[in-house]
mmCIF file of the N, C-alpha and C atoms, coordinates in Angstrom:
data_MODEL
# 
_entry.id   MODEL 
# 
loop_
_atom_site.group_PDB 
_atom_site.id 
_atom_site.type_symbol 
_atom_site.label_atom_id 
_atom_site.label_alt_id 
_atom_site.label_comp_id 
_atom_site.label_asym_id 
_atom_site.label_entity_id 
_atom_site.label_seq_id 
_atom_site.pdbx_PDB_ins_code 
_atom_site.Cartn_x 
_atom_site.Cartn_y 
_atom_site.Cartn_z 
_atom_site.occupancy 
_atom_site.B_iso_or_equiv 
_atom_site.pdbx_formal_charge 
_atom_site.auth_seq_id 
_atom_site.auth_comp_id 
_atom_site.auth_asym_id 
_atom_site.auth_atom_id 
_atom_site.pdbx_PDB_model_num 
ATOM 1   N N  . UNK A 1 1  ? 110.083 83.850  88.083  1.00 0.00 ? 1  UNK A N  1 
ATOM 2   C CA . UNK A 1 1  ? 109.450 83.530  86.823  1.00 0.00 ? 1  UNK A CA 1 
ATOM 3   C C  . UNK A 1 1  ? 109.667 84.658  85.815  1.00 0.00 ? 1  UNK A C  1 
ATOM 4   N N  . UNK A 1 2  ? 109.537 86.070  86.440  1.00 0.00 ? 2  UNK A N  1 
ATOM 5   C CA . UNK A 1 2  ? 109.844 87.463  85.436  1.00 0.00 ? 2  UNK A CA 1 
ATOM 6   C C  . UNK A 1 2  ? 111.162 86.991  85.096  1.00 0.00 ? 2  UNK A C  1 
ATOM 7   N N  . UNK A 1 3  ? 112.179 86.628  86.029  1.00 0.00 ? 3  UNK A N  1 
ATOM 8   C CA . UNK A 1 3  ? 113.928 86.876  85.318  1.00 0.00 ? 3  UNK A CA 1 
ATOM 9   C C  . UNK A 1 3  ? 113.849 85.626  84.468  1.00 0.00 ? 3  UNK A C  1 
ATOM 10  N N  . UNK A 1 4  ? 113.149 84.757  84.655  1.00 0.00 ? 4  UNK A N  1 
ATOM 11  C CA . UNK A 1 4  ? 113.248 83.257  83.660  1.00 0.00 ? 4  UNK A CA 1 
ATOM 12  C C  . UNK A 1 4  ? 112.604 83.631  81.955  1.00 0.00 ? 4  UNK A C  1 
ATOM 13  N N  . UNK A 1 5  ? 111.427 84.956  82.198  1.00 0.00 ? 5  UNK A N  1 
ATOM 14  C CA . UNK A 1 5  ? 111.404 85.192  80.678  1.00 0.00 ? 5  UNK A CA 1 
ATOM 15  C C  . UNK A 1 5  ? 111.523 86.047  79.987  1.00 0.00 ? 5  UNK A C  1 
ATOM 16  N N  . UNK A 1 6  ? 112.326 86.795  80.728  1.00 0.00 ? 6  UNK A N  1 
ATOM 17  C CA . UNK A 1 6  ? 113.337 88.090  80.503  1.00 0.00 ? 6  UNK A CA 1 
ATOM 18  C C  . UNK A 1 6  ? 111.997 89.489  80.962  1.00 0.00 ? 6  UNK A C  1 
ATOM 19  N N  . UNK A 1 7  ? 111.326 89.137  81.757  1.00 0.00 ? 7  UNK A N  1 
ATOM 20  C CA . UNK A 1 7  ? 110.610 90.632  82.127  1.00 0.00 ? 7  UNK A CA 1 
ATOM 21  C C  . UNK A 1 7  ? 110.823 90.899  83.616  1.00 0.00 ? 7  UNK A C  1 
ATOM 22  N N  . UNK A 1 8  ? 111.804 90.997  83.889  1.00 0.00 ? 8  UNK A N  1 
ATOM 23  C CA . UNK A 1 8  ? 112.310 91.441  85.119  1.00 0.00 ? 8  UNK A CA 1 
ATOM 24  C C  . UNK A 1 8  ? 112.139 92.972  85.241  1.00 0.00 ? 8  UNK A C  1 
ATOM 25  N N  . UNK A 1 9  ? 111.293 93.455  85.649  1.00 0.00 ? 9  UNK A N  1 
ATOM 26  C CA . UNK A 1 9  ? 110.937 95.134  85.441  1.00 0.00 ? 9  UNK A CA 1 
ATOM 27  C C  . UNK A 1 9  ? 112.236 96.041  85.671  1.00 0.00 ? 9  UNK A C  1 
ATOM 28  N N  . UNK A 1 10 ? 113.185 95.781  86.346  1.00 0.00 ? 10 UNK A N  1 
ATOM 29  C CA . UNK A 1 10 ? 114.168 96.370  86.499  1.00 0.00 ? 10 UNK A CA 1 
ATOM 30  C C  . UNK A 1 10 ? 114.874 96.628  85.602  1.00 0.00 ? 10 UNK A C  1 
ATOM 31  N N  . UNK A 1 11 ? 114.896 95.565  84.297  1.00 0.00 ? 11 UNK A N  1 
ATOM 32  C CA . UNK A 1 11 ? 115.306 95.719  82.781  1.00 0.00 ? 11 UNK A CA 1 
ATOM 33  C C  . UNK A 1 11 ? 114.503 96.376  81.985  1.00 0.00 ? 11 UNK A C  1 
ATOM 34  N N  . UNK A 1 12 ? 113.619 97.335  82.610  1.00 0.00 ? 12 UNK A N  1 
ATOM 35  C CA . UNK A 1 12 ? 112.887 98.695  81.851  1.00 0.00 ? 12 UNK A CA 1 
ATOM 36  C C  . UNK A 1 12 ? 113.385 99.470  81.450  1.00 0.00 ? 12 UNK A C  1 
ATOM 37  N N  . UNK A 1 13 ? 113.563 99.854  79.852  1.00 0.00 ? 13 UNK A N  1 
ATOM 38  C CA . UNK A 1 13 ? 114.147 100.530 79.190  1.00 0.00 ? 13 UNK A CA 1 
ATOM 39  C C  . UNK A 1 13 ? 113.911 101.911 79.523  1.00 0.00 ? 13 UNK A C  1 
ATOM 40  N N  . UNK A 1 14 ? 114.469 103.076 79.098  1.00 0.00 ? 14 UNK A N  1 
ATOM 41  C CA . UNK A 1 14 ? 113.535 104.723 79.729  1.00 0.00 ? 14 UNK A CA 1 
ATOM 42  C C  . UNK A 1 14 ? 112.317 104.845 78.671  1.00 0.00 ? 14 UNK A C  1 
ATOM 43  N N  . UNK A 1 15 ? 112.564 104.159 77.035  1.00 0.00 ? 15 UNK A N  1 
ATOM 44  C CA . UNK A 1 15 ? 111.606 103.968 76.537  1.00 0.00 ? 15 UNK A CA 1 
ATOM 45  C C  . UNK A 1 15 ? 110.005 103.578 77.085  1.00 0.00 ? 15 UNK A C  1 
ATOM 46  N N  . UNK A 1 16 ? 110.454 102.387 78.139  1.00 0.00 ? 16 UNK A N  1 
ATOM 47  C CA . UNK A 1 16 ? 108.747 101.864 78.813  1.00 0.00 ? 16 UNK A CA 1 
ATOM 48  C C  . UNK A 1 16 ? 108.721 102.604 80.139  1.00 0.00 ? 16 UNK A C  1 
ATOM 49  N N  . UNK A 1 17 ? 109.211 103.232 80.392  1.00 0.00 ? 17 UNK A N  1 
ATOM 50  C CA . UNK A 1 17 ? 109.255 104.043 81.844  1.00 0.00 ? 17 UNK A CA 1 
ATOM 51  C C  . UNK A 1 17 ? 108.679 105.825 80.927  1.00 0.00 ? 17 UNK A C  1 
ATOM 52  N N  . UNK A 1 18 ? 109.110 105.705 80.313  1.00 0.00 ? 18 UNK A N  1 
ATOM 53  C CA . UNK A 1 18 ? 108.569 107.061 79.865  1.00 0.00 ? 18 UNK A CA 1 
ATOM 54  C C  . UNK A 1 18 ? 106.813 106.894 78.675  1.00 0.00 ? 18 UNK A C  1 
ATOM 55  N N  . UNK A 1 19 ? 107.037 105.715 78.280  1.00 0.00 ? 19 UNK A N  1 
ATOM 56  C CA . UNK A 1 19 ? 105.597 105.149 77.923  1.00 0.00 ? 19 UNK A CA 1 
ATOM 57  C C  . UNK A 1 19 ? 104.485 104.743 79.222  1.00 0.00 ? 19 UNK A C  1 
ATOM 58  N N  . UNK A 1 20 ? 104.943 104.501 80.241  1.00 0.00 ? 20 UNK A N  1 
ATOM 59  C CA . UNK A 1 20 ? 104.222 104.359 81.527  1.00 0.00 ? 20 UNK A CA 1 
ATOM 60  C C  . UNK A 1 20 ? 103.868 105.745 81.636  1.00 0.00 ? 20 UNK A C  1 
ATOM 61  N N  . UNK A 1 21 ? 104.599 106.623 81.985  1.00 0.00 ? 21 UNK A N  1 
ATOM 62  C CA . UNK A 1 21 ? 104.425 107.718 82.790  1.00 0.00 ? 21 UNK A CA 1 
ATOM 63  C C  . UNK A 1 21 ? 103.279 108.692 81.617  1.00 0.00 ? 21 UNK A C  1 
ATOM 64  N N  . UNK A 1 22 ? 103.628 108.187 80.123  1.00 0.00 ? 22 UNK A N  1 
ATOM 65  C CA . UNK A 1 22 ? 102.645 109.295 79.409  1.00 0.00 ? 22 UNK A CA 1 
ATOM 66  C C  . UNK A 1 22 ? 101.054 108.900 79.577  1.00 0.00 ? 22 UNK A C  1 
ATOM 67  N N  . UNK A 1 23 ? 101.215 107.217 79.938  1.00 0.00 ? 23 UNK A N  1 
ATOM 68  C CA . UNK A 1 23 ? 99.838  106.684 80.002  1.00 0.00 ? 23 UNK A CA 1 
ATOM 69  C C  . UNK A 1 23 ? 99.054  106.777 81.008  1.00 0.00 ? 23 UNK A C  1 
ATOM 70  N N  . UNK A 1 24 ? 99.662  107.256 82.199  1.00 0.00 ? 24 UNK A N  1 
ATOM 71  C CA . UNK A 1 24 ? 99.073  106.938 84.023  1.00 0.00 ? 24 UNK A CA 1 
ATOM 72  C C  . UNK A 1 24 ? 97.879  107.823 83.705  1.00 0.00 ? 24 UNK A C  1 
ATOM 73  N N  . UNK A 1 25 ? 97.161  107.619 84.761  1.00 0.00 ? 25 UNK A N  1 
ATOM 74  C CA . UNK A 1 25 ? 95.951  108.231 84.747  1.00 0.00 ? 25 UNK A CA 1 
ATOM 75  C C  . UNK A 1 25 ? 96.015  108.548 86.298  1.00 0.00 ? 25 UNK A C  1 
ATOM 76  N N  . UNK A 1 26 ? 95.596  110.342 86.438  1.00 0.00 ? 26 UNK A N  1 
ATOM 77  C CA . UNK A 1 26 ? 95.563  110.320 87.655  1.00 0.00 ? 26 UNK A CA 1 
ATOM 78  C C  . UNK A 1 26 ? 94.474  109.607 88.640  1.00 0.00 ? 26 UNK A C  1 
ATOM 79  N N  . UNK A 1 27 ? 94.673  109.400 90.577  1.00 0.00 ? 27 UNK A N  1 
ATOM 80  C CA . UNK A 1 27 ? 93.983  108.861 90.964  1.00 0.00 ? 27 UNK A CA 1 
ATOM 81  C C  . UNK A 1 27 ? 92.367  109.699 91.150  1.00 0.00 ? 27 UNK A C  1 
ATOM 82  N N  . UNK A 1 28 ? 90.986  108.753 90.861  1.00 0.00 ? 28 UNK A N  1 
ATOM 83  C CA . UNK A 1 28 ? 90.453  109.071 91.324  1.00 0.00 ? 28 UNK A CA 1 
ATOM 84  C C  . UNK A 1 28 ? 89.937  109.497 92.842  1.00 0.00 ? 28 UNK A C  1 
ATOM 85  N N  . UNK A 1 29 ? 88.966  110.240 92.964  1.00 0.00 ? 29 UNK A N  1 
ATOM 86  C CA . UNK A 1 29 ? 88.588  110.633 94.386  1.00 0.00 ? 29 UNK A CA 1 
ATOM 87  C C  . UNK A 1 29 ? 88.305  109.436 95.313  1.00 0.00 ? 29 UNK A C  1 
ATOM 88  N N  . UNK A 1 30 ? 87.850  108.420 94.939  1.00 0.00 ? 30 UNK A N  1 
ATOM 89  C CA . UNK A 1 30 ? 87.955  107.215 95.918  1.00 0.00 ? 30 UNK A CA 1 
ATOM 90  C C  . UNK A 1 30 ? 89.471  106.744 96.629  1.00 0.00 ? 30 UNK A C  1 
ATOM 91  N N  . UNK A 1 31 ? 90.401  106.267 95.538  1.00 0.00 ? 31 UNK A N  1 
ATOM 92  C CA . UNK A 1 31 ? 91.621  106.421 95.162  1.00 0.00 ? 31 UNK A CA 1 
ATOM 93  C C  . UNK A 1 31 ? 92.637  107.366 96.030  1.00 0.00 ? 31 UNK A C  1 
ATOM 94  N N  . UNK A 1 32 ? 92.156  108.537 95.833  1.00 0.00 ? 32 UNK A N  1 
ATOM 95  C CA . UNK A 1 32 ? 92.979  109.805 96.384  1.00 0.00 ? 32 UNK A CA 1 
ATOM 96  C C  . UNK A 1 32 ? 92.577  109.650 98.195  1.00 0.00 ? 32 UNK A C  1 
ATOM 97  N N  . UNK A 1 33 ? 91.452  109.211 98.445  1.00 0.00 ? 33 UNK A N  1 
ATOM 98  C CA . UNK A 1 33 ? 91.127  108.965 99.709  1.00 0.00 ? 33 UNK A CA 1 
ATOM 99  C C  . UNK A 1 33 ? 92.292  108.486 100.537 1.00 0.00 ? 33 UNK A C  1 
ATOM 100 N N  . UNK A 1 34 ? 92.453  106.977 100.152 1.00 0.00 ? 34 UNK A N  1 
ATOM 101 C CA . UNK A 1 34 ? 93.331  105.889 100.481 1.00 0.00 ? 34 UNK A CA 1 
ATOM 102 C C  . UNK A 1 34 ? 94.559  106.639 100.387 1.00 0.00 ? 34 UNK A C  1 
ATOM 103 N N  . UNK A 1 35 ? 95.105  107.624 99.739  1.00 0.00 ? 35 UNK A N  1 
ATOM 104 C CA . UNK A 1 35 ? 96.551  107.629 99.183  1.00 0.00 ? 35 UNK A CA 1 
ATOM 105 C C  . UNK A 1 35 ? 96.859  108.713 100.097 1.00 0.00 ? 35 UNK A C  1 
ATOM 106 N N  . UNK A 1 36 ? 98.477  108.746 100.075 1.00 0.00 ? 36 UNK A N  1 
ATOM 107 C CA . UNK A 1 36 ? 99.404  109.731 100.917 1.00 0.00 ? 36 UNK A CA 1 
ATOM 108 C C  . UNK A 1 36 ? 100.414 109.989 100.071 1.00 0.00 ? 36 UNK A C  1 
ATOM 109 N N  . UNK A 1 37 ? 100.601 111.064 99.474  1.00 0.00 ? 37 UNK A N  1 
ATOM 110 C CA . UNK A 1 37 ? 101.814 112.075 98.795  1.00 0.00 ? 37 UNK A CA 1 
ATOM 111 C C  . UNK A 1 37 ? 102.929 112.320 99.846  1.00 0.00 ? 37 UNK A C  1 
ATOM 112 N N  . UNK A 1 38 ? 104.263 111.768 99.552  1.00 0.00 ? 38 UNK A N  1 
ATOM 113 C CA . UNK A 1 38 ? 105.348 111.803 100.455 1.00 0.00 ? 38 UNK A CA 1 
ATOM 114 C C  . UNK A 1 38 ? 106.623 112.302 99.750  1.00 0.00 ? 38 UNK A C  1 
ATOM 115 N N  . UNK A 1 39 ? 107.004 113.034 100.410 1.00 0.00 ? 39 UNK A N  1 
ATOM 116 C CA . UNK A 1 39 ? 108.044 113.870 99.266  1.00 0.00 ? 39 UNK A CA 1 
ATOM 117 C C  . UNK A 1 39 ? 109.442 112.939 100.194 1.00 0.00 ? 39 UNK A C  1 
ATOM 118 N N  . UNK A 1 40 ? 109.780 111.963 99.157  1.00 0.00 ? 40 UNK A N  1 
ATOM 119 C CA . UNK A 1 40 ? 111.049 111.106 99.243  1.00 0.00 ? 40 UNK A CA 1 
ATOM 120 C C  . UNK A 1 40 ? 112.565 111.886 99.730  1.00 0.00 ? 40 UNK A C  1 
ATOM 121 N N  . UNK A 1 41 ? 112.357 113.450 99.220  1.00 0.00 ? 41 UNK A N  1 
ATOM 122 C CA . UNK A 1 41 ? 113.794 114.193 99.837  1.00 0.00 ? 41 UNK A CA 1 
ATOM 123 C C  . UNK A 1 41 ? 113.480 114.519 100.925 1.00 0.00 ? 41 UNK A C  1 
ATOM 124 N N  . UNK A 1 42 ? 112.307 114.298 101.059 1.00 0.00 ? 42 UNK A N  1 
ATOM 125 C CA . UNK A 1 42 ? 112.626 115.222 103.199 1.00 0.00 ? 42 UNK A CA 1 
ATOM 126 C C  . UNK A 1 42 ? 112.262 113.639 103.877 1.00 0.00 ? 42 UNK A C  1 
ATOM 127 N N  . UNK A 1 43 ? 113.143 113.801 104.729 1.00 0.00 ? 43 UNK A N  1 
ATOM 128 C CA . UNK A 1 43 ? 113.190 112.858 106.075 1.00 0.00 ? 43 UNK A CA 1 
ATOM 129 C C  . UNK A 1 43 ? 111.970 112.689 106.840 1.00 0.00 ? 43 UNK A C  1 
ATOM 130 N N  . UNK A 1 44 ? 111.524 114.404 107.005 1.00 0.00 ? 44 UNK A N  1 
ATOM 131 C CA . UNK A 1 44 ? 110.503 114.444 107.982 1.00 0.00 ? 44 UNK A CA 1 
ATOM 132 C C  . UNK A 1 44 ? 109.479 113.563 107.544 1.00 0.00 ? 44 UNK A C  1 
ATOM 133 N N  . UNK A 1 45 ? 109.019 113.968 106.262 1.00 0.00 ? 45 UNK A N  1 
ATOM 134 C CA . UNK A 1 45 ? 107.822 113.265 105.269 1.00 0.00 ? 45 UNK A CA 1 
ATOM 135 C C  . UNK A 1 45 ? 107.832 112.102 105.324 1.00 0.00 ? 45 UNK A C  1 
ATOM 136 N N  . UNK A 1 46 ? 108.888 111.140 105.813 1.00 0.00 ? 46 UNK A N  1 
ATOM 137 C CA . UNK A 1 46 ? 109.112 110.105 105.193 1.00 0.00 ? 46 UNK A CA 1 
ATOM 138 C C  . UNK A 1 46 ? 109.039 109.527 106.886 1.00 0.00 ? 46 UNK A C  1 
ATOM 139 N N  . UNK A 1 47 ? 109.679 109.385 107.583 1.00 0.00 ? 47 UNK A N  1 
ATOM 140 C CA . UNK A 1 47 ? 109.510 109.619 109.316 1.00 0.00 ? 47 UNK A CA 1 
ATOM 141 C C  . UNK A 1 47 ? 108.033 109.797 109.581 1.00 0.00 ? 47 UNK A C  1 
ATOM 142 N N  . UNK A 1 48 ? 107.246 110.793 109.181 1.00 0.00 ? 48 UNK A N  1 
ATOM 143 C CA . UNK A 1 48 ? 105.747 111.167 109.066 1.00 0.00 ? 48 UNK A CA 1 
ATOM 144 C C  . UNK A 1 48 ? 105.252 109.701 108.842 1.00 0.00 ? 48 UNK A C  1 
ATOM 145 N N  . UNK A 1 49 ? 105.172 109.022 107.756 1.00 0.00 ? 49 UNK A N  1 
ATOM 146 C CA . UNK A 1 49 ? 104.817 107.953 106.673 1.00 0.00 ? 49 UNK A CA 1 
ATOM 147 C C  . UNK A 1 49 ? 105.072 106.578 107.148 1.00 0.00 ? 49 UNK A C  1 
ATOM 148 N N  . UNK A 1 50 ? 106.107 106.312 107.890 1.00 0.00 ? 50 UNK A N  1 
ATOM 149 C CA . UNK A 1 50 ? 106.911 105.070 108.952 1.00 0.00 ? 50 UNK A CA 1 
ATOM 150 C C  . UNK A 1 50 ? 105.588 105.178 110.345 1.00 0.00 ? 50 UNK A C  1 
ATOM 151 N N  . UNK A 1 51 ? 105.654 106.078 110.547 1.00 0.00 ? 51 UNK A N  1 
ATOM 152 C CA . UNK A 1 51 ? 104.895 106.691 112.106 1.00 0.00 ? 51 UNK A CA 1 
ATOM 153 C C  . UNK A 1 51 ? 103.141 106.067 111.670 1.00 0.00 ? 51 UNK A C  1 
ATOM 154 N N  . UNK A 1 52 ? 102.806 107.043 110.619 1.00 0.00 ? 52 UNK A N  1 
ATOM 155 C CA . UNK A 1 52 ? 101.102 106.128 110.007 1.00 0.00 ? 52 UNK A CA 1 
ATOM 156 C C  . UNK A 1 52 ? 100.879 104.939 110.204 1.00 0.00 ? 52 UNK A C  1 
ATOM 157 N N  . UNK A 1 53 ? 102.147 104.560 109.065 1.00 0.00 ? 53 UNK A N  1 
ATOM 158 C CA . UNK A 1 53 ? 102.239 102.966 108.754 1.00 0.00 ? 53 UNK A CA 1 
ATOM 159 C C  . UNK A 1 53 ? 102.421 102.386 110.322 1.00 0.00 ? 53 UNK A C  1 
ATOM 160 N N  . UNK A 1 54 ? 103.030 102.258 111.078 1.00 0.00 ? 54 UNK A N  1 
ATOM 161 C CA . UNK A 1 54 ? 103.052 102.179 112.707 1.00 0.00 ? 54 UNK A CA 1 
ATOM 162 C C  . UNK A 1 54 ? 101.606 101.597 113.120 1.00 0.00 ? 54 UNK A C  1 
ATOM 163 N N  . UNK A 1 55 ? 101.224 103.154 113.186 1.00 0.00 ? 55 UNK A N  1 
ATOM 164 C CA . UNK A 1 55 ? 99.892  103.087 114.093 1.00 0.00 ? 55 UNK A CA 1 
ATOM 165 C C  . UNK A 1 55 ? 98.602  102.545 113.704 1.00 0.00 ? 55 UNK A C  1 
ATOM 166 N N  . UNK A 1 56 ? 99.027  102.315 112.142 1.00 0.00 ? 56 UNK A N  1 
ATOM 167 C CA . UNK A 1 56 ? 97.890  101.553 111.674 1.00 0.00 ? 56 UNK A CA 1 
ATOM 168 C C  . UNK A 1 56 ? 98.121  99.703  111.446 1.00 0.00 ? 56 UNK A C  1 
ATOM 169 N N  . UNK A 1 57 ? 98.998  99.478  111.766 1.00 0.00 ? 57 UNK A N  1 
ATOM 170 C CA . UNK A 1 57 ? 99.631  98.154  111.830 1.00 0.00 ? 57 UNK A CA 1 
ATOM 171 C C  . UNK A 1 57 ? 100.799 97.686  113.113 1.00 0.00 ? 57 UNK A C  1 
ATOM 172 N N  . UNK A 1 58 ? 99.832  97.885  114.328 1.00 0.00 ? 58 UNK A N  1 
ATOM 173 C CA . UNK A 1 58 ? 100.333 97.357  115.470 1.00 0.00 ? 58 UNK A CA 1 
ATOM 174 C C  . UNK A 1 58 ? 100.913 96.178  114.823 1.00 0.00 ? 58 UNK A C  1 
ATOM 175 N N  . UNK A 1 59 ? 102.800 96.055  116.079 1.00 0.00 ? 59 UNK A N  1 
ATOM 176 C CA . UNK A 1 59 ? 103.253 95.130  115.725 1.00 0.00 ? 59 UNK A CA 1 
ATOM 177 C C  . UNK A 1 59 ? 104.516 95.355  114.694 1.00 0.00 ? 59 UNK A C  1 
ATOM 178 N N  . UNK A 1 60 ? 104.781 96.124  114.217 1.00 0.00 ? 60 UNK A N  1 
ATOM 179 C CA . UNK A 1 60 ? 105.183 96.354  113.335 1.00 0.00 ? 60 UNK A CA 1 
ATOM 180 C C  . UNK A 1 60 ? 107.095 97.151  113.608 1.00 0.00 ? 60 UNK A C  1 
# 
């Protein structure tokens, strides 16, 4: 339905990617609870993050 009315997010200009990023708001402490910071260049971090996701979703 996005590619049928031309908002396919992937056709984000750096204009709305850099208007996103000035607007974010960091997460609150509820928020920050739930969340995990994963640094995408290391393997380990990311291996770390596969392993969570794992053990918290037998089956998987």
């Amino acid at each position: 339905q996005r590619r049928s009315e031309g908002q396919d997010p992937s056709d984000a200009t750096l204009e709305v990617i850099q208007a996103q990023q000035t607007s974010r708001e960091p997460l609150d402490d509820e928020e920050q609870s739930h969340s995990k910071r994963v640094d995408t260049h290391d393997s380990a971090s990311l291996d770390s993050l596969v392993e969570r996701i794992r053990q918290r979703l037998p089956g998987i």
